[in-house]
DSSP file (Angstrom, degrees, kcal/mol; ACC not computed):
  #  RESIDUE AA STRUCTURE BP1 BP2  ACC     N-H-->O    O-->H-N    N-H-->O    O-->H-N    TCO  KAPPA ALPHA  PHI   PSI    X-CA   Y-CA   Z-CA
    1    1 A X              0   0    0      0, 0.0     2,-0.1     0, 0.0   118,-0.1   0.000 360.0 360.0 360.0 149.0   59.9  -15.0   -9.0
    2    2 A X        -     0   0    0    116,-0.1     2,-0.6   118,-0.1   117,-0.2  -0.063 360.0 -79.3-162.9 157.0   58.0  -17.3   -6.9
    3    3 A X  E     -A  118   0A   0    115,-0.6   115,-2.5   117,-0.4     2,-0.2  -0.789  40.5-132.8 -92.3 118.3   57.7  -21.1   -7.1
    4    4 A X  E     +A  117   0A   0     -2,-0.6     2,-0.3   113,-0.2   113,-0.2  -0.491  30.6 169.9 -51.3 122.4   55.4  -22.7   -9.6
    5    5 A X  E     -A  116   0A   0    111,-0.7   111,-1.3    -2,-0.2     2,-0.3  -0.949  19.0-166.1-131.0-169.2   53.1  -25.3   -8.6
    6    6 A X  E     -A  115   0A   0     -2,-0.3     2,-0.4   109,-0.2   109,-0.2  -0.779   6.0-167.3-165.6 120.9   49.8  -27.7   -9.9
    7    7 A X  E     -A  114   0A   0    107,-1.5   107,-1.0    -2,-0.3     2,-0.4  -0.939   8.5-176.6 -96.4 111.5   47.5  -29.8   -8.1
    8    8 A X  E     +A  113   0A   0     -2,-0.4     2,-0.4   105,-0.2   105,-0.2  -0.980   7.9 161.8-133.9 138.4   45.2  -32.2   -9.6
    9    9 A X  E     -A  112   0A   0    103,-0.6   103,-1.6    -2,-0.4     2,-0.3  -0.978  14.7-166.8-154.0 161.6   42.8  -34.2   -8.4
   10   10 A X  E     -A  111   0A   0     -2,-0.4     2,-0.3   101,-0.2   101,-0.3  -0.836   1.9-172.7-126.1 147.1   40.0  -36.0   -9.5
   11   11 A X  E     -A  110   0A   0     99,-1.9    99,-3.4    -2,-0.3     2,-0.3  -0.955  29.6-119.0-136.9 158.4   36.9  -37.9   -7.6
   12   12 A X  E     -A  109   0A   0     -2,-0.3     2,-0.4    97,-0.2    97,-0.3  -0.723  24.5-157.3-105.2 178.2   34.3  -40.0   -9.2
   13   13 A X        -     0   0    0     95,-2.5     3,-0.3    -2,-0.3     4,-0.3  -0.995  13.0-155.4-161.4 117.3   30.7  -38.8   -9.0
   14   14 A X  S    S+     0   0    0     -2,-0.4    -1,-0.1     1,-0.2    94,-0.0   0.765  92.8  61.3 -61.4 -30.0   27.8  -41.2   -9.3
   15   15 A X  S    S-     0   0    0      1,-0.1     4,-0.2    93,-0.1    -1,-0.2   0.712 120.3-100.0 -86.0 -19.1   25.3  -38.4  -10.5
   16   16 A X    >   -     0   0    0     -3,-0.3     3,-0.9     2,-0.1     4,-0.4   0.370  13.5-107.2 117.4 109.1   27.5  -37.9  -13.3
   17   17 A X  T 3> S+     0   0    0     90,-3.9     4,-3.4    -4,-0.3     3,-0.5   0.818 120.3  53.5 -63.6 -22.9   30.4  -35.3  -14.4
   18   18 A X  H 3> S+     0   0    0     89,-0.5     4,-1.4     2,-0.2    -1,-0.3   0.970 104.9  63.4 -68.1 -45.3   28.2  -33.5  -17.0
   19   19 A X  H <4 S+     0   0    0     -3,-0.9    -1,-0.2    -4,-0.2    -2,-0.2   0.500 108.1  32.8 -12.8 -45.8   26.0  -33.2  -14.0
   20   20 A X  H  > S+     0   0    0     -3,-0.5     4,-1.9    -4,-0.4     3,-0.4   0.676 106.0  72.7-104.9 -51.7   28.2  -31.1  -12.0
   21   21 A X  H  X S+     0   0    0     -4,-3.4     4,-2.3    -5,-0.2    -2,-0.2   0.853 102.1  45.4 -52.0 -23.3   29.5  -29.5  -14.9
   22   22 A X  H  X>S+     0   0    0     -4,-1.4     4,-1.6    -5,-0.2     5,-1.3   0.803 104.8  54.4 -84.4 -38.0   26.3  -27.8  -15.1
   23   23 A X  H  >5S+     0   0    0     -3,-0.4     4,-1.5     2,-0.2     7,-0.2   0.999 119.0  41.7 -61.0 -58.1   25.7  -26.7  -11.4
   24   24 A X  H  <5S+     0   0    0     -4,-1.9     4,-0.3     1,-0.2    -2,-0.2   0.885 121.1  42.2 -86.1 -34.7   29.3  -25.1  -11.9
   25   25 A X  H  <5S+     0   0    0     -4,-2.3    25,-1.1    -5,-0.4     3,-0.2   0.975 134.7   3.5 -99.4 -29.6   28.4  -23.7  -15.5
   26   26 A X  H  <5S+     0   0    0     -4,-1.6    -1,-0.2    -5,-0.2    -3,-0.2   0.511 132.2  39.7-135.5  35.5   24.6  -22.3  -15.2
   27   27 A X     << +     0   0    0     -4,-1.5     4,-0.5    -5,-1.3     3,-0.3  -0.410  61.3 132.5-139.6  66.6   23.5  -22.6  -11.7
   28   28 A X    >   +     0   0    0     -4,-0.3     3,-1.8    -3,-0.2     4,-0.3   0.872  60.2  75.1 -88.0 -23.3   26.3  -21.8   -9.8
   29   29 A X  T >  S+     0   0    0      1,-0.2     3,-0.9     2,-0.1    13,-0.2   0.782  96.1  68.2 -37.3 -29.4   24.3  -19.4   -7.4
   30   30 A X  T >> S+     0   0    0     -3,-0.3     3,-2.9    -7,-0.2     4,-1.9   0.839  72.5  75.7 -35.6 -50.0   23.3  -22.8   -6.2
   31   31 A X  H <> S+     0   0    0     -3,-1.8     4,-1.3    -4,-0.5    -1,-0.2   0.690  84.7  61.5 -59.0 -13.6   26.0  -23.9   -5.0
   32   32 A X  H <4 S+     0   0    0     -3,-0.9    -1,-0.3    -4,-0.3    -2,-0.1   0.325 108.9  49.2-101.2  20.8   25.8  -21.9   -1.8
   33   33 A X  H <4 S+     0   0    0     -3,-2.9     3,-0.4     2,-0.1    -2,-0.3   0.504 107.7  51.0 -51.1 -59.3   22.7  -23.7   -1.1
   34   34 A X  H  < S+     0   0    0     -4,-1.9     2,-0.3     1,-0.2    -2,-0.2   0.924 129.1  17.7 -74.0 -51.4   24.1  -27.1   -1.8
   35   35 A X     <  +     0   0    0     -4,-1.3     3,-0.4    -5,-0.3    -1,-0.2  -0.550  60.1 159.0-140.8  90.5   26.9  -26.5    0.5
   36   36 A X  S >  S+     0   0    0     -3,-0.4     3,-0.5    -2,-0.3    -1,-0.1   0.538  73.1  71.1 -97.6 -29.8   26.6  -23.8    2.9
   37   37 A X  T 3  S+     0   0    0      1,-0.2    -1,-0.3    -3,-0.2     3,-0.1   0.826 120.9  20.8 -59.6 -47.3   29.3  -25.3    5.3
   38   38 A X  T 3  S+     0   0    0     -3,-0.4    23,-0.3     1,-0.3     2,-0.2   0.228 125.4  45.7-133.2  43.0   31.8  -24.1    2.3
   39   39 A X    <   +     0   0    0     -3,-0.5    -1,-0.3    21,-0.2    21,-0.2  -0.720  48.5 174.4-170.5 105.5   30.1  -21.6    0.2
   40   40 A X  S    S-     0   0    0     19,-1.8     2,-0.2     1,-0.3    20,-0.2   0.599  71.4 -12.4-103.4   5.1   28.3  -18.8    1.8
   41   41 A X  E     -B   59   0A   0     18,-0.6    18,-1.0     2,-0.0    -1,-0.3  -0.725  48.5-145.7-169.9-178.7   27.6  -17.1   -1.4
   42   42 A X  E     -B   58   0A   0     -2,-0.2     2,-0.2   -13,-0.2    16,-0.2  -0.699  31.7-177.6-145.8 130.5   28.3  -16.7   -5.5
   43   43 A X        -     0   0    0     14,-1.3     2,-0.8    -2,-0.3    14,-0.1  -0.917  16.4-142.0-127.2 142.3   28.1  -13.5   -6.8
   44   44 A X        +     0   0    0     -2,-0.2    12,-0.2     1,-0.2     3,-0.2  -0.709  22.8 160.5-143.6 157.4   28.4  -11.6  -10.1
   45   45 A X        +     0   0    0     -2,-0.8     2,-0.3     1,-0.2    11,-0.2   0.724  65.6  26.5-102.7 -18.8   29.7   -8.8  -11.0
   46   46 A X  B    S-C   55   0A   0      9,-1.9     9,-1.4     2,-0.1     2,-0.4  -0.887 106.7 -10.7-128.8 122.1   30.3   -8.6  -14.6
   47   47 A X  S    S-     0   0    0     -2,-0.3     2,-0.3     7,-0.2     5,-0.1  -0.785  90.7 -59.4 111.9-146.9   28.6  -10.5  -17.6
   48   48 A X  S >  S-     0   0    0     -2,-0.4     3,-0.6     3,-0.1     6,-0.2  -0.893  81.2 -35.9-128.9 151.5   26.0  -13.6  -17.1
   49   49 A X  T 3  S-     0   0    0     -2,-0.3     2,-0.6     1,-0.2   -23,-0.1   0.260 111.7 -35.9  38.9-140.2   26.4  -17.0  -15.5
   50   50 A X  T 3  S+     0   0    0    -25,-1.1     2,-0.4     4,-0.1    -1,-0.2  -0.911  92.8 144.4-111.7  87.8   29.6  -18.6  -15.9
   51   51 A X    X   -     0   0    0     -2,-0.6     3,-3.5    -3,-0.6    22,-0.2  -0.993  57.9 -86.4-154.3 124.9   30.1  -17.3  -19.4
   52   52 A X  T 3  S+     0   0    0     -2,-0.4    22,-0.2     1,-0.3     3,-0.1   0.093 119.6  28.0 -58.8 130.0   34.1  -16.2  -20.7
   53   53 A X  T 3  S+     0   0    0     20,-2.4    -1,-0.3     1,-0.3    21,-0.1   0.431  94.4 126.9 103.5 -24.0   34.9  -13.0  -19.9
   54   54 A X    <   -     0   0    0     -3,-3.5    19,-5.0    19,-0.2     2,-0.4  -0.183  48.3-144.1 -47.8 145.7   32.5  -12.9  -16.5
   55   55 A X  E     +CD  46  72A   0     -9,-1.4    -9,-1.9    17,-0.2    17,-0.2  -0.940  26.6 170.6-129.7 171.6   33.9  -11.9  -13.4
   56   56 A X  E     - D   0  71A   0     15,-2.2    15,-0.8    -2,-0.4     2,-0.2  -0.646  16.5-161.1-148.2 166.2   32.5  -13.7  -10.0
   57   57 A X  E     - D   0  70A   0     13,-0.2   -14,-1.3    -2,-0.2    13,-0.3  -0.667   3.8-165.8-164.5 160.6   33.4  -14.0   -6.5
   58   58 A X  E     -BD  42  69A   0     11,-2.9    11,-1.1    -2,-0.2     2,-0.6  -0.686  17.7-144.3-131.5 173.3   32.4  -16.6   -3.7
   59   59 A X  E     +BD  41  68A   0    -18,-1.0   -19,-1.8     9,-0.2   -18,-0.6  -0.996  38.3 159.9-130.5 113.0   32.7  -16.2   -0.3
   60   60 A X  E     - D   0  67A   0      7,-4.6     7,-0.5    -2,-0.6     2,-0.4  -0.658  45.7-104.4-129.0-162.4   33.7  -20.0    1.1
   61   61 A X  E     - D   0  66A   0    -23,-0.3     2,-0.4     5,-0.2     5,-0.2  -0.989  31.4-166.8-133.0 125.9   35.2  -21.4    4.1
   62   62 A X  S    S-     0   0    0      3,-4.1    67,-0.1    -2,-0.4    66,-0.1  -0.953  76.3 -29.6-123.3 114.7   38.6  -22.5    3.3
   63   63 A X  S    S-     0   0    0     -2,-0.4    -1,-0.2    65,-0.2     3,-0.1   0.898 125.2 -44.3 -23.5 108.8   39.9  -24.7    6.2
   64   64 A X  S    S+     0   0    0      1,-0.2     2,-0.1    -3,-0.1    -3,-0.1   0.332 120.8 106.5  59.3 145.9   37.6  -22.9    9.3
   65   65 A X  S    S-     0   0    0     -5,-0.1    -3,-4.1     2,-0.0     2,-0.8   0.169  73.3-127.9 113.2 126.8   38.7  -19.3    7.8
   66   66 A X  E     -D   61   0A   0     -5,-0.2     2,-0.2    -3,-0.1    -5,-0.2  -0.832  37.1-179.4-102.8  94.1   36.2  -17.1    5.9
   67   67 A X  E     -D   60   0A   0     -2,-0.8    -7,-4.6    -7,-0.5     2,-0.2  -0.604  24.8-154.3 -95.5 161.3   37.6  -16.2    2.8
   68   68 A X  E     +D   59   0A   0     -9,-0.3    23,-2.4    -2,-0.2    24,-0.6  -0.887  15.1 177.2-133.0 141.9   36.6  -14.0   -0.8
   69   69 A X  E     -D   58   0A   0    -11,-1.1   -11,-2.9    -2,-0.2     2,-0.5  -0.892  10.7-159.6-156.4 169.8   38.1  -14.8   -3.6
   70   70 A X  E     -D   57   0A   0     19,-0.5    18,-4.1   -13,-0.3    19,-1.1  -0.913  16.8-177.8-167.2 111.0   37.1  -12.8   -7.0
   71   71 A X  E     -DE  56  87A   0    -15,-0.8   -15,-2.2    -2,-0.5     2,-0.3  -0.946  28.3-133.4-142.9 152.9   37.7  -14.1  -10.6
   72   72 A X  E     -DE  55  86A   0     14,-2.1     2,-2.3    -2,-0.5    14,-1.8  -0.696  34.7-120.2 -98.5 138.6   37.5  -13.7  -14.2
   73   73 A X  E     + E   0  85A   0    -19,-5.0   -20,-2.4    -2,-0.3    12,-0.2  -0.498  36.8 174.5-104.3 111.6   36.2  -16.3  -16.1
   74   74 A X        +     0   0    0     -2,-2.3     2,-0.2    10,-0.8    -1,-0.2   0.903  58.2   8.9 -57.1 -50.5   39.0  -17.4  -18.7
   75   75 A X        -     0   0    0      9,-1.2     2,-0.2   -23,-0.1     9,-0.2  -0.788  51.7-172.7-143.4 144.4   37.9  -20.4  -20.7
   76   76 A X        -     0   0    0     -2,-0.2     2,-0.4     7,-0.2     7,-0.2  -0.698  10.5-172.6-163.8 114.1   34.3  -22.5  -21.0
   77   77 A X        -     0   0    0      5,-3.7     3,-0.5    -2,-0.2     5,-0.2  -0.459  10.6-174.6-106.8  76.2   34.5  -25.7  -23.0
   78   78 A X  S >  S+     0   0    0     -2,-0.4     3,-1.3     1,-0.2    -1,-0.2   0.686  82.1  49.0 -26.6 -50.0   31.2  -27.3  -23.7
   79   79 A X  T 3  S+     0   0    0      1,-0.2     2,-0.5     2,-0.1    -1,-0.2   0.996 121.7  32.0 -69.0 -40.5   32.6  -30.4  -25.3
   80   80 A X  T 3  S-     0   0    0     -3,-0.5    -1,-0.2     2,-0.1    25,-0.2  -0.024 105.5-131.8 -99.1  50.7   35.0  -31.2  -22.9
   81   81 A X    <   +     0   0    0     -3,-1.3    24,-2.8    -2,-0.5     2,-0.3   0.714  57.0 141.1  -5.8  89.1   32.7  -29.7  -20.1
   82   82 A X  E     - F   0 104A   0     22,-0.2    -5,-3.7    -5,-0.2     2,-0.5  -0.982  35.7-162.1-143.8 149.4   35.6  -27.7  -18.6
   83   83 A X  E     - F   0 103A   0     20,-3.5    20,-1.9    -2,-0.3     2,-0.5  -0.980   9.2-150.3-127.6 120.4   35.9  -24.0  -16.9
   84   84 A X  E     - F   0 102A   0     -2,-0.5    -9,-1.2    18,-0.2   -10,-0.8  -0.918   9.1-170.5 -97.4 122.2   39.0  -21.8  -16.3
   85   85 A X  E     -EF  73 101A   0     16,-1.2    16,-4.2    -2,-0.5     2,-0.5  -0.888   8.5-159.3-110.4 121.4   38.6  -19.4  -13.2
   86   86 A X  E     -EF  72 100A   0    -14,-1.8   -14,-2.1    -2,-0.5     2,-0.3  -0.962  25.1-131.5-107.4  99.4   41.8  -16.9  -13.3
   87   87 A X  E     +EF  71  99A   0     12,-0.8    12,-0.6    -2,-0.5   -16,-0.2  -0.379  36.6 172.5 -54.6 113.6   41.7  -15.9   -9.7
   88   88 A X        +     0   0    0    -18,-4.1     2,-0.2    -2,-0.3   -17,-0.2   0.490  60.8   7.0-106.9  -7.9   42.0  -11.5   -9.8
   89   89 A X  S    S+     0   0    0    -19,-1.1   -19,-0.5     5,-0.0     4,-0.2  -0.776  86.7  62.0-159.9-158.6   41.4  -10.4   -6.3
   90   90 A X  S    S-     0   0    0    -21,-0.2     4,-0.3    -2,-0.2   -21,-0.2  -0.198  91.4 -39.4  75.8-151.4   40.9  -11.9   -2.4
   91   91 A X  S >> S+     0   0    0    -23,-2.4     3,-1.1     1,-0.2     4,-0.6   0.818 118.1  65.8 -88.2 -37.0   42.4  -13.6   -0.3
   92   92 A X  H 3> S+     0   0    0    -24,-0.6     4,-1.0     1,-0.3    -1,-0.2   0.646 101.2  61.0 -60.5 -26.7   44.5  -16.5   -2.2
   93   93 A X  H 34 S+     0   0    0     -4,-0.2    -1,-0.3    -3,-0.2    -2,-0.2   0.755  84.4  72.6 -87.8  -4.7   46.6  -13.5   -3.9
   94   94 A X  H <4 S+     0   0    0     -3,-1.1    -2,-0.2    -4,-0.3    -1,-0.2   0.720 120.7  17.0 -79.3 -20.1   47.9  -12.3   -0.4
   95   95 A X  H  < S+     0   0    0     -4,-0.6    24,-1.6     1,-0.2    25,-0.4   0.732 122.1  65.3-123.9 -11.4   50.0  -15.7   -0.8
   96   96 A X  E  <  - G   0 118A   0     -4,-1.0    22,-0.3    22,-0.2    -1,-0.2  -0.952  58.4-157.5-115.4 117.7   49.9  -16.5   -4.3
   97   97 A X  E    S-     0   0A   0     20,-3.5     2,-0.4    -2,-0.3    21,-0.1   0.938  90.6  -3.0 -75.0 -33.7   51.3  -14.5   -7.1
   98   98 A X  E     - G   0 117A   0     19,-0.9    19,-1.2    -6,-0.1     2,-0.4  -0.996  66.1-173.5-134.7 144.9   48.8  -16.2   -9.4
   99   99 A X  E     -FG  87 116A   0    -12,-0.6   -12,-0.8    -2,-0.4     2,-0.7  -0.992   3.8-179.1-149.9 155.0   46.0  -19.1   -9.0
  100  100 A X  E     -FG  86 115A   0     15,-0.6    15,-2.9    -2,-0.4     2,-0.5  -0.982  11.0-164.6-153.9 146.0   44.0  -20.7  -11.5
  101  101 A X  E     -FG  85 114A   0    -16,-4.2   -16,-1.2    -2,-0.7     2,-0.5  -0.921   0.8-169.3-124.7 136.0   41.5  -23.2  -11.0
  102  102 A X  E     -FG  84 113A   0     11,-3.3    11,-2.0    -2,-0.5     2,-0.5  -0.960  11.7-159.7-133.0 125.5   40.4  -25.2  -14.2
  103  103 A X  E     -FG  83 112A   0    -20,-1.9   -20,-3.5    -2,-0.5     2,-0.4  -0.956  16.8-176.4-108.3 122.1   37.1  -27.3  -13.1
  104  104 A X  E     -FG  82 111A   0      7,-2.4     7,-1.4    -2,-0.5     2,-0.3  -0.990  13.3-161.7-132.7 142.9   36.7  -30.3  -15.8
  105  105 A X  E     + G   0 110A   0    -24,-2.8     2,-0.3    -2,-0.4     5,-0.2  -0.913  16.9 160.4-116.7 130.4   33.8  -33.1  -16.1
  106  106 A X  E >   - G   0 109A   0      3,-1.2     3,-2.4    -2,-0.3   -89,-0.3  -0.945  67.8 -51.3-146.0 149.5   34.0  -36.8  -18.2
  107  107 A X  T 3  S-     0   0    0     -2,-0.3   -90,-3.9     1,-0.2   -89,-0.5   0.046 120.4  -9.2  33.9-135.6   31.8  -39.4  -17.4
  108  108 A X  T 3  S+     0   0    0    -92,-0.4   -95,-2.5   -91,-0.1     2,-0.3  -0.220 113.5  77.9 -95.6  51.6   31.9  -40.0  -13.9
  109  109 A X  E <   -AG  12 106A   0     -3,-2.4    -3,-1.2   -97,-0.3     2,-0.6  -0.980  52.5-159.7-150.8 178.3   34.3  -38.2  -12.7
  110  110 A X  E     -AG  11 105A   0    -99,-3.4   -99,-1.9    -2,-0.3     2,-0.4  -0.776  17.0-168.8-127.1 148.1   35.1  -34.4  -11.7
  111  111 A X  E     -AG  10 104A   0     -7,-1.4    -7,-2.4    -2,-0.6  -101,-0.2  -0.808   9.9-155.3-167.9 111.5   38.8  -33.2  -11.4
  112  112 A X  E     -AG   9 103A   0   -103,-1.6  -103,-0.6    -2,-0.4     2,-0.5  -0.452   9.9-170.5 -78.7 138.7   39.9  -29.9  -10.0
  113  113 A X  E     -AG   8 102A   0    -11,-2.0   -11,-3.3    -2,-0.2     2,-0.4  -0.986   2.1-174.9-145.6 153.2   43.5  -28.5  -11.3
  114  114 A X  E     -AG   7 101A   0   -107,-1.0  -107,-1.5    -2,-0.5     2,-0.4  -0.993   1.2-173.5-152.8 118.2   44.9  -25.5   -9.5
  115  115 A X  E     +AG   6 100A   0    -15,-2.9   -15,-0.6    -2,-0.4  -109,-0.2  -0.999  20.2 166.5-126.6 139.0   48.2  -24.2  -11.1
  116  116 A X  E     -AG   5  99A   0   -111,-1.3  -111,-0.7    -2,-0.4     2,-0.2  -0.602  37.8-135.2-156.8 165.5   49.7  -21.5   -9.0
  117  117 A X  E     -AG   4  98A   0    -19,-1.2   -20,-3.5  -113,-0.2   -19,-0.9  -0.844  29.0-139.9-150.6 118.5   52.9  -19.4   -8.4
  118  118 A X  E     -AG   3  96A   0   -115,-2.5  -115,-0.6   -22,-0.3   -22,-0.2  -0.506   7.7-137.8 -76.7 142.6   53.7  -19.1   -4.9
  119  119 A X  S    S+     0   0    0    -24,-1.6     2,-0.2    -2,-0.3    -1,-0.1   0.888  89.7   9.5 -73.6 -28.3   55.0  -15.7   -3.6
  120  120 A X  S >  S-     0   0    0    -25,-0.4     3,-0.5     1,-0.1  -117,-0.4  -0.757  81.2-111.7-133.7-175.4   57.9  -17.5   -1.3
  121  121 A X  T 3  S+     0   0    0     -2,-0.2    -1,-0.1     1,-0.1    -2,-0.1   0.717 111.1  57.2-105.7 -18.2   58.9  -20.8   -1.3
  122  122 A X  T 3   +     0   0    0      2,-0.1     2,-0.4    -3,-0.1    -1,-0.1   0.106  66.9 113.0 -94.0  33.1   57.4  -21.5    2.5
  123  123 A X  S <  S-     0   0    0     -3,-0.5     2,-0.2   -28,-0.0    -5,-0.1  -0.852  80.0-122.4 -93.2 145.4   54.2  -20.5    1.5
  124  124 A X        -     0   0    0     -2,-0.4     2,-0.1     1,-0.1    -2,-0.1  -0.542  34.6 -97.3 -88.6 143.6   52.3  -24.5    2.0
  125  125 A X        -     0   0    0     -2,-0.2     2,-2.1     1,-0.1     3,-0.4  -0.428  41.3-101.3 -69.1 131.2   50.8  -25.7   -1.1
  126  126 A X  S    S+     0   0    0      1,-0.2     4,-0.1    -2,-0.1    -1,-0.1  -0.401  71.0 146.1 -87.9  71.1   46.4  -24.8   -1.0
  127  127 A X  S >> S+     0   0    0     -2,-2.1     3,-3.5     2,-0.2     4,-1.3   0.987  70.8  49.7 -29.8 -84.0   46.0  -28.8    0.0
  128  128 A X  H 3> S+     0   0    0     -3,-0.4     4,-3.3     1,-0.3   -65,-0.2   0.805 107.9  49.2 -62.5 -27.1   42.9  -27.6    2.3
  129  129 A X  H 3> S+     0   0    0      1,-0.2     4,-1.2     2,-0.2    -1,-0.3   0.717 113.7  50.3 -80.8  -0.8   41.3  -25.5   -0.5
  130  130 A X  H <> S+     0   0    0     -3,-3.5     4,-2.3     2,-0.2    -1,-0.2   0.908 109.7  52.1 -72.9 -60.6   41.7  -28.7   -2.6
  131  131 A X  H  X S+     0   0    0     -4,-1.3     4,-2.7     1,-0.3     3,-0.5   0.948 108.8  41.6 -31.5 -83.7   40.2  -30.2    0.0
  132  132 A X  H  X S+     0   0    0     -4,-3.3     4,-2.2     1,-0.2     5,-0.3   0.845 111.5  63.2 -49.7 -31.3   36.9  -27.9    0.4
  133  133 A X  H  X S+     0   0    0     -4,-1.2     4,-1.2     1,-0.3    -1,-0.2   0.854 106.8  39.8 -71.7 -35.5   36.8  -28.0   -3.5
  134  134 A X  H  X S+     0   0    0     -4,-2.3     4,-2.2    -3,-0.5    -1,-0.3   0.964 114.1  58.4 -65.7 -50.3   36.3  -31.7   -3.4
  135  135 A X  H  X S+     0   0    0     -4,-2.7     4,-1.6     1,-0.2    -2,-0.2   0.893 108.3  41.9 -35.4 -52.1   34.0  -31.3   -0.4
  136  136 A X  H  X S+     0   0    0     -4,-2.2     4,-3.5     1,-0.3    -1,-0.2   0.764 105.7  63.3 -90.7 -11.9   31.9  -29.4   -2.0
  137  137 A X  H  X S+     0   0    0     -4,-1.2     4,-1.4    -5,-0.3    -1,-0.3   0.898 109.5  51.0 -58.9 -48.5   32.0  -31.6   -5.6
  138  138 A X  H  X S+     0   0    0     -4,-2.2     4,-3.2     2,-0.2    -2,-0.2   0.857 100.2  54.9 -72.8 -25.6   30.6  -34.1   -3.3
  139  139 A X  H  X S+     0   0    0     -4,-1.6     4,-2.9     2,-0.2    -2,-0.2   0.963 112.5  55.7 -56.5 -56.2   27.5  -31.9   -1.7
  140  140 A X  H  X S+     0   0    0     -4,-3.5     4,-1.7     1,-0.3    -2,-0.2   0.831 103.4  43.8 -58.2 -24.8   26.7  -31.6   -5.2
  141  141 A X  H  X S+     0   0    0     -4,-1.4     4,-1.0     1,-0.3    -1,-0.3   0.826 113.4  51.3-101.2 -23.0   26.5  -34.8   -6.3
  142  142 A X  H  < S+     0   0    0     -4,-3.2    -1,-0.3     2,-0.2     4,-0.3   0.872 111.9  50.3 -69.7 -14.4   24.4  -35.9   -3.1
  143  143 A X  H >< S+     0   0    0     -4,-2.9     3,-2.2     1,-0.3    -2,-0.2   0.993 112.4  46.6 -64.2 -63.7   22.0  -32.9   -3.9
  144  144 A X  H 3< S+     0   0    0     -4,-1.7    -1,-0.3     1,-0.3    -2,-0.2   0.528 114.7  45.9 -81.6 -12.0   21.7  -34.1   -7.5
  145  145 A X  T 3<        0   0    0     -4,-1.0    -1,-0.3     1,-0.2    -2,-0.2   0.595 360.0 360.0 -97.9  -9.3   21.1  -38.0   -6.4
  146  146 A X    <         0   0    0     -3,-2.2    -1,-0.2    -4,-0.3    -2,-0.2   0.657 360.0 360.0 -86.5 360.0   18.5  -36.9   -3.7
């Protein structure tokens, strides 16, 4: 068994969090438009939109490295504008026995949580895809201010 971890971090967002929660929940094809530096493109393959029970996959740049990563969409919770992505296929399982990403919006601010099980214990904790995730939280919110 593999080492357990959870990464949370939160940023505040002028535009709003409901704001962003909506880019994520029915224009996420956007998003490789809004930030093409770490999303080159959204696709999907089963169901509609961001909708439970969809499966997805994006194509990003996860630090300089072109990565796929391929998900089912677990959870969407209008009131408490939040989305659970259960990562099922790409690149992030070649180190990870499981990843989960839960994207939640309140007021103004936006907060990624990534709960994981690492396949060894010296595999390094996905800091840079924390990273781009934030980046790209921020792309949105200057797109939505413009």
């Amino acid at each position: 068994m593999g080492v357990k971890g959870k990464l949370i971090a939160s940023v505040e967002v002028k535009c709003g969090g409901h704001s962003i929660h909506d880019i994520f929940h029915t224009n996420t094809h956007h998003i490789a438009n809004i930030s093409p530096s770490k999303v080159q493109h959204f696709e999907i393959h089963e169901g509609e939109t961001v909708k439970v029970g969809s499966i997805v996959s994006w194509k990003y740049n996860d630090d300089g490295k072109d990565k796929i990563s391929k998900q089912l969409i677990e959870a969407v919770d209008l009131e408490t504008k939040s989305i659970t992505w259960k990562v099922i296929g790409g690149d992030l399982l070649e180190l990870y026995n499981s990843f989960t990403i839960i994207t939640s919006c309140d007021h103004h601010w936006t907060t990624w949580t990534f709960v994981y099980e690492k396949k060894t214990e010296d595999i390094p904790e996905p800091l840079a895809l924390l990273g781009c995730a934030l980046h790209v939280t921020k792309e949105i919110e200057g797109h939505l201010l413009k």
